[in-house]
C-alpha positions as CSV (number, residue, x, y, z in Angstrom):
1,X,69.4,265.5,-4.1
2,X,71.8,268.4,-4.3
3,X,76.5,269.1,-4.5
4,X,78.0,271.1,-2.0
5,X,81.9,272.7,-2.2
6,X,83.1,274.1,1.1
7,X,85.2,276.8,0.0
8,X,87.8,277.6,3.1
9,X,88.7,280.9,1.6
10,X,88.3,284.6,3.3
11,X,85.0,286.0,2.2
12,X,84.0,289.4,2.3
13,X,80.1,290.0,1.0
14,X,77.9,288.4,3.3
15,X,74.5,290.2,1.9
16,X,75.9,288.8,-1.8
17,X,75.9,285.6,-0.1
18,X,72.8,285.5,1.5
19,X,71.7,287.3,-1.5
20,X,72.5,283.8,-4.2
21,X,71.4,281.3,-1.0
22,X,67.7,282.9,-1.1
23,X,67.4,282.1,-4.6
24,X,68.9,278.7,-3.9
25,X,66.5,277.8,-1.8
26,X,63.8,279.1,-4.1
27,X,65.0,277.1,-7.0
28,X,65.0,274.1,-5.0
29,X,61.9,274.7,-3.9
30,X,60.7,274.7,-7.8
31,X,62.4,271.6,-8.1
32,X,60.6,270.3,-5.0
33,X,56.7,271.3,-6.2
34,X,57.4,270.0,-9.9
35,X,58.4,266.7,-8.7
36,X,55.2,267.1,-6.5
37,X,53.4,267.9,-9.1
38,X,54.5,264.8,-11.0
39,X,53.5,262.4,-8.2
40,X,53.4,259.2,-8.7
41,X,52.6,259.6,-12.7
42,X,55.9,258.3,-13.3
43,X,57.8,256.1,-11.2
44,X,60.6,257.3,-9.3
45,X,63.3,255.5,-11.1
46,X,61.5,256.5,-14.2
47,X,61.5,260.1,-12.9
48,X,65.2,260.2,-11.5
49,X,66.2,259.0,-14.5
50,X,64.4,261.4,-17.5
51,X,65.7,264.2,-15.4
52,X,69.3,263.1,-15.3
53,X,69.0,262.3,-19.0
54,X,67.8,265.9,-19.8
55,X,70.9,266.5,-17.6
56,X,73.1,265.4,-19.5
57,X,71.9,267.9,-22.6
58,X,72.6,270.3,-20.3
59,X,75.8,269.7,-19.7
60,X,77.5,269.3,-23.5
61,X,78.8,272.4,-23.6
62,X,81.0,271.4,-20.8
63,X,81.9,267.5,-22.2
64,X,85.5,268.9,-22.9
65,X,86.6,269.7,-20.0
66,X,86.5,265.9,-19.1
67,X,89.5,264.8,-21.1
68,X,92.0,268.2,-19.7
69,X,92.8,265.8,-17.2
70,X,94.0,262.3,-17.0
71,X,91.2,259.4,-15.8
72,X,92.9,256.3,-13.9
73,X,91.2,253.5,-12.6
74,X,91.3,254.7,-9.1
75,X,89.2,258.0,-10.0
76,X,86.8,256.5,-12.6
77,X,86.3,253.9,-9.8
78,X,85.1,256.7,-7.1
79,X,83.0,258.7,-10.1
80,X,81.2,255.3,-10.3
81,X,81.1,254.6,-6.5
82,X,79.6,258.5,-6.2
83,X,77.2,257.8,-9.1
84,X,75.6,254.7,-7.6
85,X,75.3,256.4,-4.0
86,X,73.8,259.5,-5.7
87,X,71.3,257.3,-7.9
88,X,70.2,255.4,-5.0
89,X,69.8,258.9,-3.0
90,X,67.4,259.9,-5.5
91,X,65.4,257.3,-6.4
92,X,64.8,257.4,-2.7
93,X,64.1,261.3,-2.7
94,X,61.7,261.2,-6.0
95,X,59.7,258.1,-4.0
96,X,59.2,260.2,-0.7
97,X,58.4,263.8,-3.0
98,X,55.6,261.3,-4.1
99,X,54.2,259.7,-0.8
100,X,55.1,262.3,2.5
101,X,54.4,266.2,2.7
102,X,56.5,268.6,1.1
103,X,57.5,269.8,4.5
104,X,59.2,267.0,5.5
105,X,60.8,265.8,2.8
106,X,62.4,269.0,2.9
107,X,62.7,269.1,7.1
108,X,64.5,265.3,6.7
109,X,66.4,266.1,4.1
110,X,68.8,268.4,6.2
111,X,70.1,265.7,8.0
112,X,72.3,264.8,5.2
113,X,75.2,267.5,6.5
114,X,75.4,265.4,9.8
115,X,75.6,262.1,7.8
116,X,78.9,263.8,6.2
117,X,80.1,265.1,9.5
118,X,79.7,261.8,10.7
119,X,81.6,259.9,7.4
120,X,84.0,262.4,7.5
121,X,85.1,261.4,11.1
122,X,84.5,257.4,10.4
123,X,86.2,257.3,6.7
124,X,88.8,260.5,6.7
125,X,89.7,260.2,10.1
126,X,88.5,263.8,11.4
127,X,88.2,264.8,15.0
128,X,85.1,265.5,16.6
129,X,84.7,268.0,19.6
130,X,82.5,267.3,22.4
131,X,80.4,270.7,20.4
132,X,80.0,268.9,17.6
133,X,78.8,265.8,19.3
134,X,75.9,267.6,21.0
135,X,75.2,269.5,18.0
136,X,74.3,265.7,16.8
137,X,72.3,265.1,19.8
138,X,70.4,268.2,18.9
139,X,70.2,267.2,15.2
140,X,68.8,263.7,16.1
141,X,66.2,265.5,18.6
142,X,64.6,267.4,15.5
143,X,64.5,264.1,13.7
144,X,62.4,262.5,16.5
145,X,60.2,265.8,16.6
146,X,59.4,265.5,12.8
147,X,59.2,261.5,13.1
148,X,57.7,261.0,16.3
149,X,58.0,257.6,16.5
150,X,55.5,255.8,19.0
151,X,52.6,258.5,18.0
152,X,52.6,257.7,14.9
153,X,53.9,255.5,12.5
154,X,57.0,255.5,10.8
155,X,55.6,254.9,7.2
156,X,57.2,254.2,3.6
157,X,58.0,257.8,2.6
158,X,59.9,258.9,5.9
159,X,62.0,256.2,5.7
160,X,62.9,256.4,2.0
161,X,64.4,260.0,3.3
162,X,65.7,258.9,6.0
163,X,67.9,256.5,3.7
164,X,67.9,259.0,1.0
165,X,70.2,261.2,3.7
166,X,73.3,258.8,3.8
167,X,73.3,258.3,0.6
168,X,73.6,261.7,-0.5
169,X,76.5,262.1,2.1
170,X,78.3,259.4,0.4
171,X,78.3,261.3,-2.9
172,X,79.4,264.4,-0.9
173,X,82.3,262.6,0.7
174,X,83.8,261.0,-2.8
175,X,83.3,264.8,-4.4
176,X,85.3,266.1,-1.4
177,X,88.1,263.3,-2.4
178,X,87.6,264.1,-6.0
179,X,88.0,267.6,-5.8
180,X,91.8,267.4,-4.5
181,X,92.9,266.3,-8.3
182,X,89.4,266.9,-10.6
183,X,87.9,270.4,-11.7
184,X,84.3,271.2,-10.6
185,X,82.7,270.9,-14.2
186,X,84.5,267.1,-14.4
187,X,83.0,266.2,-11.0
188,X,79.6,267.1,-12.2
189,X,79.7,265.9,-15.4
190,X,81.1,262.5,-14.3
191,X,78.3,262.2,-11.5
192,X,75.3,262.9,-14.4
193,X,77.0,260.4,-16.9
194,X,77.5,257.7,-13.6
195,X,73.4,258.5,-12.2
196,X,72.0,257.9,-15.5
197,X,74.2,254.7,-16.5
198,X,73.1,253.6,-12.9
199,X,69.5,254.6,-13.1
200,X,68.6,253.0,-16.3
201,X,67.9,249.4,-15.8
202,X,65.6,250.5,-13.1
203,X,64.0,252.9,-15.5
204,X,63.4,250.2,-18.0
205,X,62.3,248.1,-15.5
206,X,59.5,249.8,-14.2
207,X,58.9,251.9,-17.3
208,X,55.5,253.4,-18.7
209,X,54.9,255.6,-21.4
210,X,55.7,259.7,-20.1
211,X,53.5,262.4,-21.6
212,X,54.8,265.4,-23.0
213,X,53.8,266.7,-20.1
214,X,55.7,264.8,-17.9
215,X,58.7,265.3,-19.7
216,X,58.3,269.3,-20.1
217,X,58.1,269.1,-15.8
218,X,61.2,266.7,-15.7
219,X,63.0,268.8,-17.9
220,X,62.6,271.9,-15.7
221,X,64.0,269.9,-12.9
222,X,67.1,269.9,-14.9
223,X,67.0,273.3,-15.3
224,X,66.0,274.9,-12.0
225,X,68.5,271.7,-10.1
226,X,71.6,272.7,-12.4
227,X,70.7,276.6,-11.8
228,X,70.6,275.8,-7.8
229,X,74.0,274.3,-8.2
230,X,75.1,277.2,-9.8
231,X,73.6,280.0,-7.0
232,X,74.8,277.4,-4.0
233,X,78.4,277.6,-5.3
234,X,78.3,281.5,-5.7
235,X,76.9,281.7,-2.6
236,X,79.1,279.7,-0.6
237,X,82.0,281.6,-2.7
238,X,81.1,284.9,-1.6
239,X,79.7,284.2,2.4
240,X,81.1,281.5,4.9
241,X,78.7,278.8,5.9
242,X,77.8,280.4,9.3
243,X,76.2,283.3,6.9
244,X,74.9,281.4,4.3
245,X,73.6,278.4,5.9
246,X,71.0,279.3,8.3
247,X,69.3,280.9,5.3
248,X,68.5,277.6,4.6
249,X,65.6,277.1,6.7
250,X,63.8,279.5,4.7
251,X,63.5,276.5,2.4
252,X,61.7,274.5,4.7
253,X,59.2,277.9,5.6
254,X,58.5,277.9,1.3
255,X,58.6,274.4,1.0
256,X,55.9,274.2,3.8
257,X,53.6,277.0,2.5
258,X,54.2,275.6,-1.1
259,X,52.5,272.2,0.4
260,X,49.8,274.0,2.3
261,X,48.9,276.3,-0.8
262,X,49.4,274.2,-3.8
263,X,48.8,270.5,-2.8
264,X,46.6,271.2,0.1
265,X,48.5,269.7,2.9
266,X,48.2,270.4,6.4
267,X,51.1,272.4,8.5
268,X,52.6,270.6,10.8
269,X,54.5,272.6,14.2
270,X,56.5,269.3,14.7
271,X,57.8,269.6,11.6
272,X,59.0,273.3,11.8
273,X,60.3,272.5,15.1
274,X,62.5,269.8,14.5
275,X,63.9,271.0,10.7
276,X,64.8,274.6,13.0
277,X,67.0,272.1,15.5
278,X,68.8,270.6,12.4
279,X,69.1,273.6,10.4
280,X,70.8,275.4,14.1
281,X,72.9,272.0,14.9
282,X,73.9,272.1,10.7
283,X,74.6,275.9,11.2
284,X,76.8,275.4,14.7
285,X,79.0,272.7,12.9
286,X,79.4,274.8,10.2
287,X,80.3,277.2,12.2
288,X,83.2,275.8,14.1
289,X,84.2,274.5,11.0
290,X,85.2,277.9,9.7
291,X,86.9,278.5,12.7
292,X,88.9,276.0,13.2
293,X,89.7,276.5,9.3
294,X,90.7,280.0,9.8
């Protein structure tokens, strides 16, 4: 549910880095318990779409910047390819916030660097060293651990992040094509216009009547998502990813005691276990990509 810009730069303040990724990961972890707390109130379509919505308040100041550069068909084309990727990667996240632990929404949701690893290879044509392969193996491992498929069943939830992953890579790989010829603020502010054009009919299908309540929650979505794009860009401006990204898994350590001390829910080992082999195989790929960059 979240954009991420590789920046192949040098970098030289890896404590500043680690510094803006912790409070990434806290503000996505405020993102995470809101929609929690929301449940299944709201329908996730419904949900998705009130938050982009409120978005897109959030993001006049910036309207703009859109028309500095030139739209052709081509690029409005990918914006609206990203947006419907990205909407259906939502839709699919709110729906598991609302039906599987905190934990491992948050444990699956890692997965969605190897999806672009793997797109990257399939649709841009990248090379893939035998490393990186078994970094994969590892990565699918720590799926099975948090899955564990044939002790227990695969339900609803799971599966909606599971799908949720590629999805979310997709938009990642268009805003890595995008970014050659559009600014950042464009790139975002073309992806909330595309989600909530996308979003709406689904919305109005399913729609019931939000309380204030609701909306006040939603709205602070907006907030704490935009501001976690905003840390996540400083941080991977001022850290390289081998820094910045194990930090990460502290999100799935809050995330867990978040679901253990505010919804009740039970820890789970599995889950720990396998969301630490993603987060290391996420880590070593990221890895080797800064050095094969430098």
């Amino acid at each position: 549910m979240t954009d991420q810009t590789i920046s192949r730069s040098e970098h030289s303040s890896p404590w500043v880095g680690i510094g803006w990724m912790l409070l990434t990961g806290g503000l996505f972890v405020c993102v995470i318990g809101i929609v929690r707390y929301v449940g299944s109130d709201i329908p996730a379509p419904q949900a998705a779409f009130i938050r982009y919505f409120i978005g897109l308040g959030l993001m006049l100041p910036f309207l703009k910047r859109i028309f500095e550069g030139k739209l052709n068909w081509r690029t409005v084309a990918l914006y609206g390819l990203r947006g419907f990727a990205n909407a259906l990667g939502v839709v699919l996240w709110f729906y598991a916030m609302a039906n599987i632990p905190i934990a491992e929404v948050t444990a699956i949701g890692y997965t969605v660097p190897i999806f672009v690893t793997l797109g990257a290879v399939i649709f841009f044509g990248e090379a893939m060293a035998t490393r990186q392969i078994l970094a994969l193996v590892v990565a699918f491992i720590g799926v099975l651990f948090i899955l564990r498929p044939g002790f227990q069943d695969i339900n609803h939830g799971q599966l909606a992040q599971l799908l949720a992953a590629p999805a979310f890579a997709v938009s990642y790989l268009v805003a890595k094509q995008l970014s050659v010829t559009e600014n950042a603020i464009t790139i975002v502010w073309m992806l909330t216009i595309f989600v909530t054009i996308f979003l709406a009919p689904f919305a109005w299908a399913v729609w019931v009547t939000p309380s204030l309540s609701d909306v006040f929650w939603l709205g602070l979505v907006a907030v704490f998502a935009t501001l976690g794009h905003v840390t996540m860009t400083k941080a991977l401006g001022a850290a390289p990813l081998i820094v910045t990204q194990p930090v990460t898994f502290l999100q799935l350590v809050w995330a867990t005691l978040l679901g253990s001390l505010a919804f009740g829910e039970a820890m789970n080992i599995w889950v720990l276990l396998g969301g630490g082999l993603i987060v290391a195989a996420v880590s070593f790929i990221s890895y080797r990509e800064w050095v094969m960059s430098r």
